[in-house]
C-alpha positions as a printed Julia matrix, in Angstrom:
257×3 Matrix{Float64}:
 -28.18    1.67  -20.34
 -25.43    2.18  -17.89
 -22.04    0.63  -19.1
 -20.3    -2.38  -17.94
 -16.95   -1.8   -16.3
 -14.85   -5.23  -15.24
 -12.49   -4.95  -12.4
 -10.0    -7.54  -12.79
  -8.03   -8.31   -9.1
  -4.98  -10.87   -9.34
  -2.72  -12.2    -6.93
   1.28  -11.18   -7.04
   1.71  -15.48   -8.09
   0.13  -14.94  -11.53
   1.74  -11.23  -12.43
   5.61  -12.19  -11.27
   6.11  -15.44  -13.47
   6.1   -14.84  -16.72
   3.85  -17.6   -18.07
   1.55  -17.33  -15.94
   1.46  -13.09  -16.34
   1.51  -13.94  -20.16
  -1.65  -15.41  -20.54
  -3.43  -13.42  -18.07
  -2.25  -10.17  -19.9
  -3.63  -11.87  -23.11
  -6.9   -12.34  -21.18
  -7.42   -9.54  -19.64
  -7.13   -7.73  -23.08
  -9.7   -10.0   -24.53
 -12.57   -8.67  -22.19
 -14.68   -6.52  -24.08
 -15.58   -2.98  -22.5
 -13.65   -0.41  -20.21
 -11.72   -2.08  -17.01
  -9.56   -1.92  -14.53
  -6.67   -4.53  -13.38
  -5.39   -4.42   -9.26
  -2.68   -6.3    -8.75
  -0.16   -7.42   -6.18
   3.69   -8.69   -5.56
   4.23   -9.41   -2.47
   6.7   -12.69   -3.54
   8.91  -10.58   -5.68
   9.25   -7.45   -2.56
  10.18  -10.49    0.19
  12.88  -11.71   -2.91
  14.28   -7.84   -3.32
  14.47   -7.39    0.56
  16.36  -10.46    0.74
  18.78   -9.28   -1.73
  18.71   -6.13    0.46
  19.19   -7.53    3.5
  15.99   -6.38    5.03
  13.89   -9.19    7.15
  10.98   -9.72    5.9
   8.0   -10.05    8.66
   4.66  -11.1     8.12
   1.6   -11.45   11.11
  -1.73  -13.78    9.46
   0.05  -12.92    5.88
   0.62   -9.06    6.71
   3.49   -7.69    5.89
   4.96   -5.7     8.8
   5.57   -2.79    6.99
   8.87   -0.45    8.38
  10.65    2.22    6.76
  13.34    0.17    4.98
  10.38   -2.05    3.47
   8.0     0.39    2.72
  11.08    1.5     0.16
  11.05   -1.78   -1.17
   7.29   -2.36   -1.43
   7.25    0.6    -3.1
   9.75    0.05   -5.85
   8.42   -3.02   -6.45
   5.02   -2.84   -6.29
   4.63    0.89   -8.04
   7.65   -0.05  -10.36
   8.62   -3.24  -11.35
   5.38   -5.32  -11.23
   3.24   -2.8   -12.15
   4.96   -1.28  -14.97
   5.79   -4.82  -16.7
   2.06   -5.38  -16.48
   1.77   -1.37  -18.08
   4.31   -2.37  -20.37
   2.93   -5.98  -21.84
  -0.8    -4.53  -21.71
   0.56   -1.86  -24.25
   2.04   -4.76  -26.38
  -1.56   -5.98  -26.55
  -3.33   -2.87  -27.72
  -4.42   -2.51  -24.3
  -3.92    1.62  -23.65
  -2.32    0.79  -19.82
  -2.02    3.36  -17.34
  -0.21    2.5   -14.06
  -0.97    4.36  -10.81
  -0.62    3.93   -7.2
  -3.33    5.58   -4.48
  -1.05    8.28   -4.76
  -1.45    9.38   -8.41
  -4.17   11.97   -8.87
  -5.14   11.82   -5.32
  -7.27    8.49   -6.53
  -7.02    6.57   -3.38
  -6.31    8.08    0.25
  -6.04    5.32    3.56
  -5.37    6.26    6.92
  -2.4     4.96    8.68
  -3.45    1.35   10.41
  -3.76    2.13   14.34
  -1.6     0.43   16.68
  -3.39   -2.14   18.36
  -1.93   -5.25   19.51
   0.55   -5.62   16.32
   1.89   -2.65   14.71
   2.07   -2.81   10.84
   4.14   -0.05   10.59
   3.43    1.94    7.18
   0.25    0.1     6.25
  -3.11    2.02    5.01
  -6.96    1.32    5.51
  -8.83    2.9     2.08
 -10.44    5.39    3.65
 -11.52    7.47    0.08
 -11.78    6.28   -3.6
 -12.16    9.55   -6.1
 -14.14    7.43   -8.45
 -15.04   10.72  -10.38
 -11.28   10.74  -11.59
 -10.85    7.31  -12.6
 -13.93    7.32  -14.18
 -12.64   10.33  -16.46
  -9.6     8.41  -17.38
 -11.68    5.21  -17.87
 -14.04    7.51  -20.29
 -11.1     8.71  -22.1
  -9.78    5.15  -23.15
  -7.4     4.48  -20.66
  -7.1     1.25  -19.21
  -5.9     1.82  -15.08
  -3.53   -0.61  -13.62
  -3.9    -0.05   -9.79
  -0.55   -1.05   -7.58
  -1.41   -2.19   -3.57
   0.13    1.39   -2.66
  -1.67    4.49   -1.46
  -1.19    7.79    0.74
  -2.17    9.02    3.28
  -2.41   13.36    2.23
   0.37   14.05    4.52
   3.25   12.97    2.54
   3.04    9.28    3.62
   3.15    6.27    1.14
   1.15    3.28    2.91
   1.24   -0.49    1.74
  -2.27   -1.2     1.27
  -4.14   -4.89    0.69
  -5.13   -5.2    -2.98
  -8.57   -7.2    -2.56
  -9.48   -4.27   -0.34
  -8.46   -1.81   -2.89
  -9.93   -3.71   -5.46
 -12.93   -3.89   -3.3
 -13.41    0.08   -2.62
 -12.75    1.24   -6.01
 -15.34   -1.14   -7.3
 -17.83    0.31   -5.08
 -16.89    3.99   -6.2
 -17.08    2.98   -9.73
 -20.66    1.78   -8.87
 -21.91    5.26   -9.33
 -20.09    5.33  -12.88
 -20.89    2.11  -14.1
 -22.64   -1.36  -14.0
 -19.75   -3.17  -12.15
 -18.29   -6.21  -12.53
 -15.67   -7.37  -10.05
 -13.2   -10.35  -10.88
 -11.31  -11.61   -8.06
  -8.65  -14.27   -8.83
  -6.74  -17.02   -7.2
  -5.56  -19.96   -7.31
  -8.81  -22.05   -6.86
 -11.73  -22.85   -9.08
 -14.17  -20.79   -6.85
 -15.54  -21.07   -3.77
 -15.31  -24.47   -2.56
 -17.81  -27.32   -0.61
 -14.14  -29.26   -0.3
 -10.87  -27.06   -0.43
  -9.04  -30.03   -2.0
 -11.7   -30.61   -4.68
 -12.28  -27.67   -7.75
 -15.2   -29.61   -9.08
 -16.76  -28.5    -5.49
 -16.82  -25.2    -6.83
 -20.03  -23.25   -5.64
 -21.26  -21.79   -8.6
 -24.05  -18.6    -6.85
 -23.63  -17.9    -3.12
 -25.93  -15.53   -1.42
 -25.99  -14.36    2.34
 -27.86  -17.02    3.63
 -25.77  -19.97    2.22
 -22.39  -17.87    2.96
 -23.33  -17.7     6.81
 -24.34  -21.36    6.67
 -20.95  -22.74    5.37
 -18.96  -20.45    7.75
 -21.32  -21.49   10.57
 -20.36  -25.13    9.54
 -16.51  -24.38    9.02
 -16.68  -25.59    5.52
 -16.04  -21.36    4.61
 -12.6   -20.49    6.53
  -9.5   -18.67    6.77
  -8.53  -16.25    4.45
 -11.85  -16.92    2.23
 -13.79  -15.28    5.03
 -12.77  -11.58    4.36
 -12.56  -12.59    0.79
 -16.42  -12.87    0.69
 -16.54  -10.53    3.72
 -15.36   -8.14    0.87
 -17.74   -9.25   -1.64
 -20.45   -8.8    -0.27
 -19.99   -5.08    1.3
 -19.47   -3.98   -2.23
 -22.61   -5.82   -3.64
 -24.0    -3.71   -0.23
 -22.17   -0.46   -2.42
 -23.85   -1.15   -5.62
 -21.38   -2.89   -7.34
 -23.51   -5.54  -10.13
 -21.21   -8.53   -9.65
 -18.69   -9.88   -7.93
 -16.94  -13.31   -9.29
 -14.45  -15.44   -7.48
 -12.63  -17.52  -10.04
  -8.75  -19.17  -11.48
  -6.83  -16.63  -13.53
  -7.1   -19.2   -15.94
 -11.01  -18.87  -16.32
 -10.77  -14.94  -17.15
 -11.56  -15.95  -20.62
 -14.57  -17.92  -19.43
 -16.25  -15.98  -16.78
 -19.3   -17.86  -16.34
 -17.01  -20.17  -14.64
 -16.16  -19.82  -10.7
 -18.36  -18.24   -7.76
 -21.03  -15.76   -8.1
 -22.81  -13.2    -5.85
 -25.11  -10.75   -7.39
């Protein structure tokens, strides 16, 4: 029977305050089995740049990404974030390794054309070496994935984390019977954004293109579940879309299978 592997994505809200990063770290160590954690930070790299004196710009929530803040992005998102996360995982019994795209060559992106915006220093996943992770997932190491990969050239990129998330889970299909956690800050999917009892709790295609079609599925949910689905398309067993709070509880939230 093939093994279960949980791929845990959180938001940069729930890592960078430390109640909040507390509990999930406490969580996350209770799931039984091997997995994987992505994370994000984009809150605490728009604080440093401040402090720096570096704008911050952002196009639909994309950070335009230039030289002076793809230094910042990556010292905070390769080094402070992640390695508190490393660092309170270990304090758990939780054997925490944290890499970027970079390390081991696990994730390469190509540089985002220039269309009408230009994100400067931003990456599209473009390979996933799911063979290596899977080694260090096999040898009891527990990954801890920053929003940063490269390019082969040289070139760090600032890379979105669901869509990291996203392609390593479908690499790891291969490996593993996958189980991919995405949380936010809602209950789940929802008939009525303002409502978490509204949570849906199985969507399939059919439904999905119904509540877009109706507008009741919007905005940023839409390559959310966009996202989902390709990787169910990849193999991947599961894909949940649930509160932080709920990673004890997973039967809670959305889920496409």
């Amino acid at each position: 029977m093939t093994e279960q592997l949980t791929i845990v994505k959180v938001g940069g809200k729930i890592v960078e305050a430390p109640d909040t990063l507390s509990r999930l770290l406490a969580d996350f160590a209770a799931i039984e089995g091997k997995k994987l954690l992505v994370h994000g930070g984009g809150r605490s790299a728009t604080q440093l740049a401040a402090k720096l004196g570096i704008e911050t710009k952002m196009v639909d929530g994309r950070r335009i990404t230039d030289d002076a803040m793809l230094d910042v992005v990556t010292m905070v998102y390769g080094g402070l974030v992640n390695k508190r996360i490393v660092a309170g995982l270990q304090a758990t019994g939780v054997n925490a390794l944290g890499v970027t795209g970079a390390d081991m060559d696990v994730i390469r992106s190509v540089k985002r054309p220039v269309k009408t915006i230009d994100y400067g220093w931003v990456g599209d996943v473009s390979r996933v070496d799911g063979d290596a992770l899977s080694r260090l997932i096999d040898s009891g190491v527990v990954p801890v994935v920053a929003p940063l990969t490269h390019d082969g050239h040289g070139h760090i990129l600032n890379t979105n984390a669901d869509t990291m998330a996203g392609a390593t889970a479908s690499a790891l299909a291969r490996h593993y019977s996958v189980r991919l956690v995405f949380c936010f800050e809602k209950e789940g999917v929802l008939l009525d954004e303002n409502d978490d009892s509204t949570a849906i709790a199985h969507l399939d295609r059919n439904r999905y293109a119904d509540l877009k079609a109706k507008g009741i599925v919007a905005g940023g949910m839409i390559p959310k579940l966009d996202n989902a689905f390709a990787t169910i398309d990849a193999g991947v067993a599961e894909v949940v879309i649930t509160k932080a709070s709920n990673l004890n509880d997973l039967t809670r939230g959305t889920h496409i299978s």
